[in-house]
GUDO-176692 format. One record per residue (C-alpha): residue in three letters; residue number from 1; z, y, x. Coordinates in Angstrom, 2 decimals, decimal comma, m for minus. Layout:
BEGIN
{node "Ala" NUM {Z Y X}}
...
END
This chain:
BEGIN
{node "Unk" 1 {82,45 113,94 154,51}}
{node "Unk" 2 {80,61 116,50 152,22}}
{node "Unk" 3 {77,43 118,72 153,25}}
{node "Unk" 4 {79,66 121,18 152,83}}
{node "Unk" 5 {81,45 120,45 156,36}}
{node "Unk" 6 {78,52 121,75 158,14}}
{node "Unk" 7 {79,68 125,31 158,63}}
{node "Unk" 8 {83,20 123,48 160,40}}
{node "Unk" 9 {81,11 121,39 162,38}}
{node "Unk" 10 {78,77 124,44 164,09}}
{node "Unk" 11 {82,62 126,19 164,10}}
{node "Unk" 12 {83,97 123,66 165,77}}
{node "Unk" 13 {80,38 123,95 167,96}}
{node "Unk" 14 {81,53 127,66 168,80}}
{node "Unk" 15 {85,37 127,03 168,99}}
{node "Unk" 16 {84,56 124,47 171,90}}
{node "Unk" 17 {82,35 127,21 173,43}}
{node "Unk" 18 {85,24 130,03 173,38}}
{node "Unk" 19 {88,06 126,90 175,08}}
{node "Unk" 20 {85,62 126,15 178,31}}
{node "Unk" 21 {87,82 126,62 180,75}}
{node "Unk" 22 {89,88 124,23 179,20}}
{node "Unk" 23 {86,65 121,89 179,34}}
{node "Unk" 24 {86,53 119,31 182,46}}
{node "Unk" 25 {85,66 120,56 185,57}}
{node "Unk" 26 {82,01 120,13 185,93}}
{node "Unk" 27 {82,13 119,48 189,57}}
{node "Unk" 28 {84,10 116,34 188,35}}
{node "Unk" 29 {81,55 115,41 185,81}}
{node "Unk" 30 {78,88 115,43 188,07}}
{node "Unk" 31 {80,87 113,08 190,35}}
{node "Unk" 32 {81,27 111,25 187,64}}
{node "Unk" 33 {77,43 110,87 186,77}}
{node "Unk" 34 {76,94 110,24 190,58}}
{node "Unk" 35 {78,61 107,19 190,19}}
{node "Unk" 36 {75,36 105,66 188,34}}
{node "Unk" 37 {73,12 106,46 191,28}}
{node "Unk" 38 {74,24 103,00 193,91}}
{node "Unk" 39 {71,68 103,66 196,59}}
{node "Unk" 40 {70,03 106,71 197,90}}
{node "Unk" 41 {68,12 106,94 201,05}}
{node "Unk" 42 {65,27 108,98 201,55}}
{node "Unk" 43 {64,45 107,65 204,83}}
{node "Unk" 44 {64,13 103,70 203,94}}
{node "Unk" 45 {60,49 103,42 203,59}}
{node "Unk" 46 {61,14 100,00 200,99}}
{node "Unk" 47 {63,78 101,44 198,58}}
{node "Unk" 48 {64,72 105,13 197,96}}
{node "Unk" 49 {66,89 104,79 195,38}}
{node "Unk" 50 {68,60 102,18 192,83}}
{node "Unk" 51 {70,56 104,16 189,88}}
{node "Unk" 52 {71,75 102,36 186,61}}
{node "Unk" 53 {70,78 103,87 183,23}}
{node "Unk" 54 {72,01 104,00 180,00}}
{node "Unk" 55 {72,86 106,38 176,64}}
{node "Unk" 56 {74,92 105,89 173,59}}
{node "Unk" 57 {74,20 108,06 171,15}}
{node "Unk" 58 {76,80 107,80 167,40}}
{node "Unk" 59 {75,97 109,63 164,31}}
{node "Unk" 60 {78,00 109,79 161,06}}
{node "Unk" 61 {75,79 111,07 158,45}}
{node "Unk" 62 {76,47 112,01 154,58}}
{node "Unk" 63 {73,57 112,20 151,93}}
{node "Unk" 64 {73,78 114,14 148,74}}
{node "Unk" 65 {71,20 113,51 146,42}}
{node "Unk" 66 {70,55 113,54 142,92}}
{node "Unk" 67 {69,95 109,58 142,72}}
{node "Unk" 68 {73,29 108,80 144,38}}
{node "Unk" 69 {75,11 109,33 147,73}}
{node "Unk" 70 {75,89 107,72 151,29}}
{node "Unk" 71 {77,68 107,93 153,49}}
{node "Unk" 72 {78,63 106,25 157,54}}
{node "Unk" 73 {78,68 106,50 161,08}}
{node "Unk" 74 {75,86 104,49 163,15}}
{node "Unk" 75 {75,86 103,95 166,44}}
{node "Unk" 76 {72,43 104,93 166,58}}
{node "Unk" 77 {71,16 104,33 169,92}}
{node "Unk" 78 {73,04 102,13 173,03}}
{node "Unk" 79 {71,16 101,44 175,80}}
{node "Unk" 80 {71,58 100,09 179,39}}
{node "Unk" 81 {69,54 99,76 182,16}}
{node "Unk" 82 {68,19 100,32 185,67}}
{node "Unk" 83 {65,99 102,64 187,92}}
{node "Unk" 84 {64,91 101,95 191,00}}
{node "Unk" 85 {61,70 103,99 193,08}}
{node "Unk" 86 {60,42 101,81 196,18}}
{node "Unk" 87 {57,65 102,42 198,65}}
{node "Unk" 88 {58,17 106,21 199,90}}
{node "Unk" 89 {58,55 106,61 196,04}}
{node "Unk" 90 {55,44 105,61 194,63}}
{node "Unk" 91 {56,75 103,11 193,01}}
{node "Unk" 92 {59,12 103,29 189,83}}
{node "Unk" 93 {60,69 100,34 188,11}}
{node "Unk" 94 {62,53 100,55 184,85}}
{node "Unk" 95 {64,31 97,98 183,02}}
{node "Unk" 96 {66,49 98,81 179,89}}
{node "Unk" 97 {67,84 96,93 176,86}}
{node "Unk" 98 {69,46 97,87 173,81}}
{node "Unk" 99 {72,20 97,10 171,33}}
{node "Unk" 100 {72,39 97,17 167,64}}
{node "Unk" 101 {74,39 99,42 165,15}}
{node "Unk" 102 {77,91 98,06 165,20}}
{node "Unk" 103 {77,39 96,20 168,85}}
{node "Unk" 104 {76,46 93,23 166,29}}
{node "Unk" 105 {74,31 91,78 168,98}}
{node "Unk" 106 {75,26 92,61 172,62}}
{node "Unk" 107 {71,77 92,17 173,33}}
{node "Unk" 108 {68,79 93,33 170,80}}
{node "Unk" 109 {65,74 93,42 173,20}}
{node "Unk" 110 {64,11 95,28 175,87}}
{node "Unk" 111 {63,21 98,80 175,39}}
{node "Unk" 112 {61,36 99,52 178,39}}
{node "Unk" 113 {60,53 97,51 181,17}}
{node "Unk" 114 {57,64 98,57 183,60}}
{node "Unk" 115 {56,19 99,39 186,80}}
{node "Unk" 116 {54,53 103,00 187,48}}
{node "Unk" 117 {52,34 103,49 190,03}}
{node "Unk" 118 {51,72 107,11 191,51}}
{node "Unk" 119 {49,74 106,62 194,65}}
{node "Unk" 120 {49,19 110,30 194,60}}
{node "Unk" 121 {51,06 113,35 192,85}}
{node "Unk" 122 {48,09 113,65 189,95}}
{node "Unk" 123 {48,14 110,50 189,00}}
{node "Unk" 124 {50,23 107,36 187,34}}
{node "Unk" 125 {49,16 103,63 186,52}}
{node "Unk" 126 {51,63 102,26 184,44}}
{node "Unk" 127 {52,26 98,27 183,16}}
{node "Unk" 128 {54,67 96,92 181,66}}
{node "Unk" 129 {56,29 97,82 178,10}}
{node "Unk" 130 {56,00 101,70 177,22}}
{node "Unk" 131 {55,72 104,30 175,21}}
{node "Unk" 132 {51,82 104,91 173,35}}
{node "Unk" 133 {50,56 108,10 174,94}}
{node "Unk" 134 {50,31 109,59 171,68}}
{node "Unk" 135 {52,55 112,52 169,92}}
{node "Unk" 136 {53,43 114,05 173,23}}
{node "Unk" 137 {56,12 116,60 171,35}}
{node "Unk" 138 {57,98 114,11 169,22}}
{node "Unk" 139 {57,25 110,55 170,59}}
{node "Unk" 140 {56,93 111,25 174,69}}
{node "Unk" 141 {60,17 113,13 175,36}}
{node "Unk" 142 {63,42 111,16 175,71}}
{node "Unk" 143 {65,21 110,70 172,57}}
{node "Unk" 144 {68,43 112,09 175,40}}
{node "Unk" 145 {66,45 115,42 174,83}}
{node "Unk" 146 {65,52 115,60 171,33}}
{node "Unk" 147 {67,33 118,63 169,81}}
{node "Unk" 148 {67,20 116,98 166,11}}
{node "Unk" 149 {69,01 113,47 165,48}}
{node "Unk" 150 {65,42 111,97 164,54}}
{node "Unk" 151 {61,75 112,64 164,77}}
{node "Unk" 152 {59,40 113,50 162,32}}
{node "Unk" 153 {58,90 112,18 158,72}}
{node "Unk" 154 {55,30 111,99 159,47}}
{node "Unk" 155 {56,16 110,20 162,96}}
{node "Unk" 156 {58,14 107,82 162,10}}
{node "Unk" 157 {55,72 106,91 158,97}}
{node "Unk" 158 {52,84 106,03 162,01}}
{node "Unk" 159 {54,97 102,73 163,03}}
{node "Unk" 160 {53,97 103,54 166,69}}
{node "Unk" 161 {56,96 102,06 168,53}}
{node "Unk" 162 {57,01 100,62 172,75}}
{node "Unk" 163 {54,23 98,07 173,25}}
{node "Unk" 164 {52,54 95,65 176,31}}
{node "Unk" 165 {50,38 98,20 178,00}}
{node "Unk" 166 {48,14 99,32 180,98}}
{node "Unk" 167 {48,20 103,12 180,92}}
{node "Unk" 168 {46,73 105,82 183,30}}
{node "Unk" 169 {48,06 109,30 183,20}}
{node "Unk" 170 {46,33 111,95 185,37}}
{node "Unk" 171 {47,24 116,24 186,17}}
{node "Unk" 172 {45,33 118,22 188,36}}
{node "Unk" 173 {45,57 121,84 188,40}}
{node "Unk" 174 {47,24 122,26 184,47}}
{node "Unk" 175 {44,44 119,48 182,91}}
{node "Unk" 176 {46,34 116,49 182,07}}
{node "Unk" 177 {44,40 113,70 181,03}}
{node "Unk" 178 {45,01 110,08 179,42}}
{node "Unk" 179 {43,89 106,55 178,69}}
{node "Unk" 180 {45,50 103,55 177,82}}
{node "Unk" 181 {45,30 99,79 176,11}}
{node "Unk" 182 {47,76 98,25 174,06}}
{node "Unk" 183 {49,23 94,76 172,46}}
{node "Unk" 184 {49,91 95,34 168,72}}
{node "Unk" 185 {51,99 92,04 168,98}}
{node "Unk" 186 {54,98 93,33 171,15}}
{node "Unk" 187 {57,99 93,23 168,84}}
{node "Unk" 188 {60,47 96,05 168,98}}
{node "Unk" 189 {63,56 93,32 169,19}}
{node "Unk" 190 {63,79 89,58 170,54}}
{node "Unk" 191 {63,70 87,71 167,51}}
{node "Unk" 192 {66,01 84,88 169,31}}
{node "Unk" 193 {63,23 84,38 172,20}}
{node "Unk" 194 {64,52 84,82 176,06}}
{node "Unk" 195 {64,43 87,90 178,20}}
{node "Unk" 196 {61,12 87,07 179,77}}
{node "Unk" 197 {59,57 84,80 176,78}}
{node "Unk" 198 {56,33 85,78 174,16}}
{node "Unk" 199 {59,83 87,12 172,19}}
{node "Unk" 200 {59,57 90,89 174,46}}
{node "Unk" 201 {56,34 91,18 175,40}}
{node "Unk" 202 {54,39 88,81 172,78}}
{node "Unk" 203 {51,27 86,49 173,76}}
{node "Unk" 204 {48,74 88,98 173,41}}
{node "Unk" 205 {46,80 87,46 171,13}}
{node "Unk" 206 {47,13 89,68 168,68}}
{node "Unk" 207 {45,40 92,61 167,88}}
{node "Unk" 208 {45,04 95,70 170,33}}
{node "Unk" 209 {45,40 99,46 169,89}}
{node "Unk" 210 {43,83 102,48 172,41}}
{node "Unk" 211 {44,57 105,54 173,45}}
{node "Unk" 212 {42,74 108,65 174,92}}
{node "Unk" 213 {43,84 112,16 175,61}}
{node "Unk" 214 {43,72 115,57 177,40}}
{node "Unk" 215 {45,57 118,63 177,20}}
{node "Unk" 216 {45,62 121,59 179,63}}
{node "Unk" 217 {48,58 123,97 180,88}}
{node "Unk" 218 {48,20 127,71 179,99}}
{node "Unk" 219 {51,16 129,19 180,62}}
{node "Unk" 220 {49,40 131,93 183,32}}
{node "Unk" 221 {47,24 133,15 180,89}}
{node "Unk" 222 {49,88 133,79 178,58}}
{node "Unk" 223 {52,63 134,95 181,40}}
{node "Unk" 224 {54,78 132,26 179,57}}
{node "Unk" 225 {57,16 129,94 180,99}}
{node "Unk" 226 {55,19 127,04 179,20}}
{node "Unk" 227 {52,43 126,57 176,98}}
{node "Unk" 228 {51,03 123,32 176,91}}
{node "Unk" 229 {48,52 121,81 174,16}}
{node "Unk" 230 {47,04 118,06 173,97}}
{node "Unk" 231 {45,19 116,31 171,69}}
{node "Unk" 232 {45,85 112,23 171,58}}
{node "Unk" 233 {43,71 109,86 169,87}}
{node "Unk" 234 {45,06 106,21 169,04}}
{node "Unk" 235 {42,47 103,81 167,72}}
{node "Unk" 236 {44,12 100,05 166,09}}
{node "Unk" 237 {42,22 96,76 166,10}}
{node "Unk" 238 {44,40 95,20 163,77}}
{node "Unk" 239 {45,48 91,85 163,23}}
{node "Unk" 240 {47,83 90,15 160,88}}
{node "Unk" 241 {50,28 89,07 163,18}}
{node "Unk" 242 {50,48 92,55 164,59}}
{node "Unk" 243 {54,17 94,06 164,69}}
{node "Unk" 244 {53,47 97,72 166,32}}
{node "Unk" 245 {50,19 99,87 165,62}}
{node "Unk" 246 {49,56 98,11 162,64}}
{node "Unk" 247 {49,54 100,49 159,74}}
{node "Unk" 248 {46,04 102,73 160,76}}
{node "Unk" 249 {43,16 102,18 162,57}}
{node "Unk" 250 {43,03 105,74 163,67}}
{node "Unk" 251 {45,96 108,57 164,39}}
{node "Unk" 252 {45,01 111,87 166,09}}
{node "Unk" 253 {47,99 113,89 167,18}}
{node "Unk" 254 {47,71 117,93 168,22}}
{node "Unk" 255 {50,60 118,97 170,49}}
{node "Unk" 256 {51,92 122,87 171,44}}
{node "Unk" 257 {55,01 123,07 173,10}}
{node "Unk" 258 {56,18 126,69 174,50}}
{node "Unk" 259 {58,82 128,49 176,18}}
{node "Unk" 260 {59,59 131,45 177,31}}
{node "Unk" 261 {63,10 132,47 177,76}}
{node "Unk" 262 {65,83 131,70 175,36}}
{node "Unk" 263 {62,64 130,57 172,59}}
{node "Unk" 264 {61,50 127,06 172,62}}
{node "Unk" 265 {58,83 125,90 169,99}}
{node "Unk" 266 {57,13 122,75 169,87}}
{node "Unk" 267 {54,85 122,43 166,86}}
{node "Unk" 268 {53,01 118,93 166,35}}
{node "Unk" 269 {50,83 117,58 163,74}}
{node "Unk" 270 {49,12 114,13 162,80}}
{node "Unk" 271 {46,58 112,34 161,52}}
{node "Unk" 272 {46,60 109,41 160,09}}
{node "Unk" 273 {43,23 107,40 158,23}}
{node "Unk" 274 {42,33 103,27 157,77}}
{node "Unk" 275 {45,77 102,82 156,00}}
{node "Unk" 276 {46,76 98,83 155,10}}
{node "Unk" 277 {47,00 98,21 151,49}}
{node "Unk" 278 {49,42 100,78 150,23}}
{node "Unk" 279 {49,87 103,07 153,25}}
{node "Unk" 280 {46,79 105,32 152,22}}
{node "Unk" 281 {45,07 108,57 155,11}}
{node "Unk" 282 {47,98 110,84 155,78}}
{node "Unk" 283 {48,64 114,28 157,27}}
{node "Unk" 284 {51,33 115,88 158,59}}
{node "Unk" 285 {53,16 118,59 160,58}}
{node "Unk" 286 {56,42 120,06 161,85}}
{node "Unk" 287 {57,07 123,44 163,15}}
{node "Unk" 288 {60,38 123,03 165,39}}
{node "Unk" 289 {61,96 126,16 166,93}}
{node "Unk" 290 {65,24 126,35 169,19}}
{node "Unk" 291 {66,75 129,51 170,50}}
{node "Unk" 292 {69,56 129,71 173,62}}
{node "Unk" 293 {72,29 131,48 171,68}}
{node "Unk" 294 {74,59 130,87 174,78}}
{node "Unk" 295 {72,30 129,85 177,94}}
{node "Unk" 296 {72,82 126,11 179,31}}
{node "Unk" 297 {75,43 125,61 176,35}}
{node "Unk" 298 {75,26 126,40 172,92}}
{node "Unk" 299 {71,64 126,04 171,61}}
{node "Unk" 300 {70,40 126,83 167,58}}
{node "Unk" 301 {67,53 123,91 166,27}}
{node "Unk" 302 {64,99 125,16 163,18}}
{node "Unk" 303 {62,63 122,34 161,89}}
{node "Unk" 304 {60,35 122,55 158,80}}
{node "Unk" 305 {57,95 119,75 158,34}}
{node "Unk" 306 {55,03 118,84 155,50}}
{node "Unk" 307 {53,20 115,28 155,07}}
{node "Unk" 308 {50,78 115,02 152,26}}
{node "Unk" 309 {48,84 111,83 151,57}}
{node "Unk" 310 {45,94 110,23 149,70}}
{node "Unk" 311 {47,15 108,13 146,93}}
{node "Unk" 312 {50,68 108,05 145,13}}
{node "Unk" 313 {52,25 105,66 147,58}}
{node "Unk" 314 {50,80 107,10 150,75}}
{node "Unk" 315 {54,11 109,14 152,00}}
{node "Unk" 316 {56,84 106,89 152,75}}
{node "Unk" 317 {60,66 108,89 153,23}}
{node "Unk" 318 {62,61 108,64 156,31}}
{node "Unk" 319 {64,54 105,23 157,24}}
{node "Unk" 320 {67,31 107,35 158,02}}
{node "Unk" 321 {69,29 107,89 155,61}}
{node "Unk" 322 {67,19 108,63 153,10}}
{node "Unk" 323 {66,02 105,37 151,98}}
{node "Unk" 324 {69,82 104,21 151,38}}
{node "Unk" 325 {69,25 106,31 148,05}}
{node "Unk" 326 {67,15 104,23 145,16}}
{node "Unk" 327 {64,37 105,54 144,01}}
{node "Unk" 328 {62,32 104,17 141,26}}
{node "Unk" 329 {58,75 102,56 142,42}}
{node "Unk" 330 {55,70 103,50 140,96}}
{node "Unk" 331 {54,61 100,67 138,22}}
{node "Unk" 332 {51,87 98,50 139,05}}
{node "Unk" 333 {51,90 99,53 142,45}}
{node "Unk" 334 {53,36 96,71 145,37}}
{node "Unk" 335 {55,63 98,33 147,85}}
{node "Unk" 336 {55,89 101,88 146,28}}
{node "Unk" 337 {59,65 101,98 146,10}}
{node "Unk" 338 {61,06 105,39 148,49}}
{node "Unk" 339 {57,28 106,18 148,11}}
{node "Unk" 340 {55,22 109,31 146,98}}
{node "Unk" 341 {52,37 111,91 148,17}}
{node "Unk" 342 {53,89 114,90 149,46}}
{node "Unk" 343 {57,06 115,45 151,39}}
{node "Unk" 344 {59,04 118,76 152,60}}
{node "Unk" 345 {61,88 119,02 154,63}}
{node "Unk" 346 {63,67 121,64 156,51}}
{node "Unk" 347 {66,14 120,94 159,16}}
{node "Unk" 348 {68,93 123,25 160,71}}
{node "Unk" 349 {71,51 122,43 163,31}}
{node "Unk" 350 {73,07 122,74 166,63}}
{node "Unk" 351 {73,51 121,99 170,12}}
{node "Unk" 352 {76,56 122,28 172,24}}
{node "Unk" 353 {76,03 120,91 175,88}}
{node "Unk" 354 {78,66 119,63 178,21}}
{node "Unk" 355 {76,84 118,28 180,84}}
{node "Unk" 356 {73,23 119,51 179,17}}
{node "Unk" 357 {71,34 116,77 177,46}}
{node "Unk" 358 {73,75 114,04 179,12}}
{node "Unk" 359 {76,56 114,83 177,44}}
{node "Unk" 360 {76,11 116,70 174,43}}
{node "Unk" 361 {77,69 117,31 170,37}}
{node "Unk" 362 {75,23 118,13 167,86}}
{node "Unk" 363 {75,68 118,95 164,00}}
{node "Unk" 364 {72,58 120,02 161,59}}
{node "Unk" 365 {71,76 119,25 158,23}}
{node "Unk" 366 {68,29 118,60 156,59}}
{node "Unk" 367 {66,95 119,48 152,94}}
{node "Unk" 368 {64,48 117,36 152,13}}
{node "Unk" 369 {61,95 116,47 149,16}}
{node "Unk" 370 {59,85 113,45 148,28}}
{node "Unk" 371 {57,64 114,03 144,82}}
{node "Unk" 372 {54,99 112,28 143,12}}
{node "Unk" 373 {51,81 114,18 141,52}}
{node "Unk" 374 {53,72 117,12 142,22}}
{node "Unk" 375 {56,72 116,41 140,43}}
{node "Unk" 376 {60,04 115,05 141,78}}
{node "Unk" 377 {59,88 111,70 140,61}}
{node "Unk" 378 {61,01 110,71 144,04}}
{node "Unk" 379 {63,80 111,20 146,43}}
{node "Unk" 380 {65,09 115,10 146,36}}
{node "Unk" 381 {68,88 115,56 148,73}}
{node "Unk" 382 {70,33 116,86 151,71}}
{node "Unk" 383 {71,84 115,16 154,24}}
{node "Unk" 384 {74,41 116,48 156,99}}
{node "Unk" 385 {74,97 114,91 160,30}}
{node "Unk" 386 {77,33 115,17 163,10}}
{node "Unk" 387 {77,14 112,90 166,23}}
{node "Unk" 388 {77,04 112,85 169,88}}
{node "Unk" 389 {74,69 112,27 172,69}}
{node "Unk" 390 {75,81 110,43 176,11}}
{node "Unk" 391 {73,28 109,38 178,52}}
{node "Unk" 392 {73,37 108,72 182,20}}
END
């Protein structure tokens, strides 16, 4: 598949748009989706509700760059799981694990798995394995609802993946406010270890990461549907057996998401300084746009993004799929290979939704530029995806 079957994949995007009443009947789908939920009672005082959870979410992708070319499907996320909320719902459990690409490994570790506490409406306690409260556009949102097929450059440089944690999330009256504590030594995967062993939630003798944040709903000042900014701070104690939260001691993330009617935009940047060895003090942003060409169904994603960095090495380019193209390391330099210090991409794509963000097709393609010292000694391509998103 060539980047130049991205204008047949939006078509085919539109086409499936103009043939919806040949599309299931959605009362049937959300029978279907029912079927997850296995217990519902609002009147049981112990358990409210028990649901299973789960997504799969397949990609094929095709890179054309000047270095060389790739090409493959992934199955890039597949998940499965439970819900359950107890104790006139204040409560939550969650308990999910994943797969691998190609179902190598039925079972590849837990993703999350953790108790939330909400004794009141304004406020959460949460323990277990989670998300870092940090890059609340990008990082906090489920990857069900992302409208791109991955994050940020500058995100995913951060290494800030689900760790052992004790977090407290609070909202009264539009100020939201957070704090948390971390174990850098939570691997992402099981390693071999048992469900319940060091192997998913590590012995916590590693090192430790923090976070603190607020941000504050403004929306009625603006006579907006939403307009919410935060600033997160995550501070690293580092160790060398760390496997998350390892690469700074300090990232600072500045959040805006907005909305108001068809227009989404969620604009994001971060902050990176304390690099190890060859990741040097980073900066980045994205500017990320959507607009509702077709309410509820057929949705238009814009992303441009910028990470500059302090050293030659500092800016690393996306795992996916741009590192499956060689690129020549710097000489003299450990580690510098897919490696330079500034990077520019800019996505555009689509959304069609069948059952909204549970059942969805997406198609985009991204431009994107890695150089050295301002000239492209790095990795320079585009690279067009299809895939679709499933999620219960």
């Amino acid at each position: 598949m060539s980047s130049s079957y991205l204008p047949l994949a939006i078509a085919g995007l539109l086409i499936a748009q103009n043939s919806a009443a040949e599309s299931p009947d959605p009362t049937a789908l959300d029978r279907l989706w029912g079927m997850a939920t296995l217990y519902k009672n609002a009147h049981n005082p112990i358990l409210e509700e028990f649901k299973l959870r789960g997504r799969y979410h397949g990609q094929y992708h095709d890179v054309d760059a000047g270095r060389g070319d790739a090409s493959g499907w992934e199955d890039r996320r597949s998940r499965f799981g439970l819900d359950a909320r107890l104790l006139d719902k204040q409560l939550e459990v969650r308990l999910d694990f994943q797969s691998n690409n190609e179902f190598a490994d039925g079972y590849d570790g837990l993703v999350d798995a953790y108790l939330k506490w909400k004794p009141n409406p304004t406020i959460a306690v949460t323990l277990g394995k989670t998300k870092p409260l940090v890059g609340y556009g990008d990082w906090i949102p489920s990857t069900n609802e992302t409208p791109t097929f991955d994050r940020s450059q500058i995100f995913n440089q951060l290494n800030i993946n689900r760790a052992t944690a004790l977090t407290v999330e609070g909202d009264s009256q539009g100020l939201l406010w957070q704090a948390g504590i971390y174990s850098n030594e939570t691997p992402a995967t099981t390693g071999g270890s048992g469900a319940w062993g060091d192997g998913e939630f590590g012995d916590l003798n590693g090192g430790y990461g923090v976070t603190l944040g607020v941000g504050y709903n403004f929306h009625h000042q603006l006579e907006v549907e939403k307009a919410l900014l935060r600033i997160d701070w995550l501070h690293s104690e580092r160790k060398a057996s760390d496997v998350v939260l390892n690469r700074y001691d300090d990232i600072v993330s500045a959040s805006l998401l907005c909305k108001q009617g068809p227009w989404n935009l969620t604009a994001e940047a971060f902050a990176a300084s304390g690099g190890d060895g060859v990741n040097g003090d980073v900066f980045g942003f994205y500017l990320q746009p959507t607009y509702d060409i077709l309410p509820a169904k057929l949705q238009l994603v814009g992303r441009y993004s910028c990470t500059t960095g302090d050293g030659p090495a500092s800016v690393v380019a996306q795992s996916r799929y741009e590192r499956e193209i060689p690129i020549v390391p710097i000489p003299g330099v450990v580690g510098s290979r897919n490696r330079g210090d500034q990077y520019q991409a800019v996505y555009l794509g689509a959304q069609y939704f069948i059952r909204g963000n549970h059942l969805k097709l997406m198609a985009g393609a991204e431009w994107s530029q890695l150089t050295r010292d301002g000239h492209p000694a790095g990795y320079a391509g585009l690279t067009t995806l299809t895939g679709i998103r499933v999620s219960f």
